[in-house]
VMD Tcl script that draws the C-alpha trace (Angstrom):
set ca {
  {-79.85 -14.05 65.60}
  {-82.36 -14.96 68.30}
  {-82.26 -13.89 71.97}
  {-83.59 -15.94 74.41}
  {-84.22 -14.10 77.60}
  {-85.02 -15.68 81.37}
  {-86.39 -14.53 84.87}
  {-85.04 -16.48 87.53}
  {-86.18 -16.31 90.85}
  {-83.29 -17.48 93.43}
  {-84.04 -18.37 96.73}
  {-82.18 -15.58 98.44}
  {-79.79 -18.18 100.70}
  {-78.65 -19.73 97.70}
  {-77.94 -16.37 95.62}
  {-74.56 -16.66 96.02}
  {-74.27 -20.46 95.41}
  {-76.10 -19.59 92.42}
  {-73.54 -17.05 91.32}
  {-70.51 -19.32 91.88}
  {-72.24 -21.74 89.73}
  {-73.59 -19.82 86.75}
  {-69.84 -18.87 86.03}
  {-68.73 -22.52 86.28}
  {-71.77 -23.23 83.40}
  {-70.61 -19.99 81.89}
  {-67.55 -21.93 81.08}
  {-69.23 -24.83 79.52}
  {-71.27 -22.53 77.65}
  {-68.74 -20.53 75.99}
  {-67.29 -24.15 74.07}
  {-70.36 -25.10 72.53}
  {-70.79 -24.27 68.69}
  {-72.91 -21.44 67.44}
  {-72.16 -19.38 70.90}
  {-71.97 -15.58 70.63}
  {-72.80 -14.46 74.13}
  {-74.80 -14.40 77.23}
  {-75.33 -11.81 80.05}
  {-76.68 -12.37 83.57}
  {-78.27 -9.06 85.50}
  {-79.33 -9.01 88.94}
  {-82.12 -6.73 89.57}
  {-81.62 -3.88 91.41}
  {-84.37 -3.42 93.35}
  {-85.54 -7.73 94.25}
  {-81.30 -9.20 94.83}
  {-82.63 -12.34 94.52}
  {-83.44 -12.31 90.93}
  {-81.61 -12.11 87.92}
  {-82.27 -12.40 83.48}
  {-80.37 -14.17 81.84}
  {-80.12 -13.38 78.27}
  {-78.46 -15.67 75.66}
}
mol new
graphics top color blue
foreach p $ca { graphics top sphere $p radius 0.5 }
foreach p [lrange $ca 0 end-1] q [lrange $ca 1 end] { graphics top cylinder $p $q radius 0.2 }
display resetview
């Protein structure tokens, strides 16, 4: 298995745009073949950035 992990900085306007749109990808992701999972974190101490780990 390989895990692929990603910082992403979100300007912190658009956090919550971002949010509402990662779980409309989420549901794109889940179809395609070979999926097993994915996680997204925000960090606790900076809101506006998050890993994403697939």
């Amino acid at each position: 298995m390989i895990l692929e992990v990603a910082l992403l900085q979100i300007i912190e306007s658009k956090t919550d745009e971002f949010e509402i749109n990662f779980k409309k990808a989420s549901e794109i992701i889940y179809k395609k073949k070979g999926y097993i999972n994915h996680e997204l974190h925000k960090y606790s101490y900076n809101k506006n950035n998050y890993i994403l780990m697939v």
